[in-house]
N, C-alpha and C positions, 0 to 999 in steps of 0.2 A: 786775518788774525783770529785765533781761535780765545775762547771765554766760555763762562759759564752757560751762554745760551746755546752755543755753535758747538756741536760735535768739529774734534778734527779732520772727521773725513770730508767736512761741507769747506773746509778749508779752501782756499783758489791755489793750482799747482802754479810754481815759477814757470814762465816766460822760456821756454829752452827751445832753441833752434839746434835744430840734427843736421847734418850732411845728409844727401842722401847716399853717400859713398858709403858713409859711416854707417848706416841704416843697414845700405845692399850687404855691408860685410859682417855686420851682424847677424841679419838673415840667413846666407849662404853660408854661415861658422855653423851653423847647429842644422840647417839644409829646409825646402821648402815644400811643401805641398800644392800644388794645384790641382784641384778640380771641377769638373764642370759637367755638363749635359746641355746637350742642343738635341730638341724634338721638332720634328717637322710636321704640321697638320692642316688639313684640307677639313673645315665642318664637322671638328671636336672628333676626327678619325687620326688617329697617329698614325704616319707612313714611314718614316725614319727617326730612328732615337738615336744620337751616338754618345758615346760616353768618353771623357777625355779625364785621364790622371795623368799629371805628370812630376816626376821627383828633380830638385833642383837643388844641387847643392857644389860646394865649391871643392876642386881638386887641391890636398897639400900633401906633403910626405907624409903626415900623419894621416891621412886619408888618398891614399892612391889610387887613380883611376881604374878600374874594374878592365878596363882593353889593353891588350899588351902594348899597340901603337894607338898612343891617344894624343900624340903630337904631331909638329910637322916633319915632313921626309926627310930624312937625311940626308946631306948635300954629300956628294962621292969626288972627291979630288980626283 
């Protein structure tokens, strides 16, 4: 409860449980970033650095996949 001594922002947030469905598709609606770096070293000597980005985002008609076959084979009667 907020008053005279308590700023709103010190206020406690409600209780709210997410899916994580609900979460993933949140996520994947506006698309993700990953990144990262793994360095490998022997006695403060760096021998392999690699560097990993990866973009994750979700396919819809409003957003069509960038490869012209981005689905499964077509089945040929």
């Amino acid at each position: 409860m907020t008053g005279p001594g308590r700023p709103a922002a010190a206020a406690p947030l409600p209780d709210r449980q997410v899916a994580l469905i609900d979460l993933l598709d949140r996520l994947l609606a506006g698309g993700v970033v990953l990144t990262g770096d793994v360095v490998l070293s022997i006695a403060d000597i760096d021998l392999v650095r690699v560097s990993l980005r990866a973009l994750i985002v979700s396919v819809s008609p409003e957003n069509p996949s960038p490869f012209e076959h981005s689905g499964p084979p077509a089945r040929r009667s």
